[in-house]
C-alpha positions in Angstrom: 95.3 103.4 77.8 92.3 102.3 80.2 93.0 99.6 82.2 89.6 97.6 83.2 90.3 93.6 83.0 90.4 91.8 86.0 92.7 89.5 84.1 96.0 90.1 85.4 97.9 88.1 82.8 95.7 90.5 80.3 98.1 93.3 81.9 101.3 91.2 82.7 101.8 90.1 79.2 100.4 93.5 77.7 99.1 96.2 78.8 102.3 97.5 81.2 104.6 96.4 78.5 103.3 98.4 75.8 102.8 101.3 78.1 106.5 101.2 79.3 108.0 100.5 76.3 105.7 103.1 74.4 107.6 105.8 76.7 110.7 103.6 76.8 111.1 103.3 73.2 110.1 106.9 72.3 107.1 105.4 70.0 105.4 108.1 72.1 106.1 111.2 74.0 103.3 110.6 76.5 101.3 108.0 77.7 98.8 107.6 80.0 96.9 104.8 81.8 93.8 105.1 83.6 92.5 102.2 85.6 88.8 101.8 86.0 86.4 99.3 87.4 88.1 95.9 88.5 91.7 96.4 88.0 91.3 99.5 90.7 90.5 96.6 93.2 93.4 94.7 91.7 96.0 97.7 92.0 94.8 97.9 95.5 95.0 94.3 96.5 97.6 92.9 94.5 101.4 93.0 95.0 102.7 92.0 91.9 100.4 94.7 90.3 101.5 97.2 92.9 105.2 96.9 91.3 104.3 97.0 88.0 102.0 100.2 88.6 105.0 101.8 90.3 107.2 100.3 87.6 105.4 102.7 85.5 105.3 105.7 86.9 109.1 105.9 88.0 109.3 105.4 84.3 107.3 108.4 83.3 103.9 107.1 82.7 101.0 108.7 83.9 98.8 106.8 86.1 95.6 107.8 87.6 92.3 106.1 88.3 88.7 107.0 88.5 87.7 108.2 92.0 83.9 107.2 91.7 84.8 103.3 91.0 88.1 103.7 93.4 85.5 105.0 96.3 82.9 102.4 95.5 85.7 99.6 96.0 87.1 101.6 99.2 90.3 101.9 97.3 90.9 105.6 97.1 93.6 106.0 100.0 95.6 103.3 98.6 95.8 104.0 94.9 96.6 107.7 96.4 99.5 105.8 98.5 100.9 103.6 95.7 101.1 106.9 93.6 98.3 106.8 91.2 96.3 110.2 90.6 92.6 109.6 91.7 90.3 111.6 90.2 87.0 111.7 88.7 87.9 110.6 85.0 84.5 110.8 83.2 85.3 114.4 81.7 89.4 113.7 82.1 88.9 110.7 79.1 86.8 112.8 77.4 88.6 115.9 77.0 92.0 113.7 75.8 89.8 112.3 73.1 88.8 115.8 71.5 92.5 116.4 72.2 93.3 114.0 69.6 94.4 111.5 72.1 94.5 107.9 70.9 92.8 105.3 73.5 94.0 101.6 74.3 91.7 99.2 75.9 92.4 96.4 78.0 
């Protein structure tokens, strides 16, 4: 699932639920979300967002953002903090698709 709204009631009301209850629910066995662009600045600035990040990773899901928008928004070192995996995610999303992976946007 890539996360790159700026619209937090876009993830409130959707995106974190499906990706928790995806896991939660065992509709699948793993899920990911990457967070790209504006919602990096959001997970980096926002405290309700913070929680529901860390909501989903003590839950299971993988969380990581790309490093190239996280460093252009100074964001890395927090994102790293909160728990998310930074890394570059150009070649990451890339490789999951010819995996077979199935990709969410929001």
């Amino acid at each position: 699932m890539i996360l790159s709204s700026a619209d937090t009631v876009v993830h409130d009301e959707l995106s974190f639920k499906y990706a928790y209850n995806a896991l939660k629910q065992g509709w699948m066995d793993q899920v990911r979300v990457i967070l790209w662009g504006p919602t990096e600045k959001i997970a980096a600035e926002d405290e309700d967002f913070i929680e529901q990040v860390k909501l989903l990773i003590d839950s299971g899901v993988e969380v990581y953002a790309c490093k190239s928008c996280s460093d252009n928004f100074g964001t890395s070192e927090k994102l790293a903090e909160i728990g998310i995996d930074v890394r570059y995610t150009g070649t990451f999303v890339t490789e999951m698709l010819k995996e077979g992976w199935y990709q969410l946007t929001f």
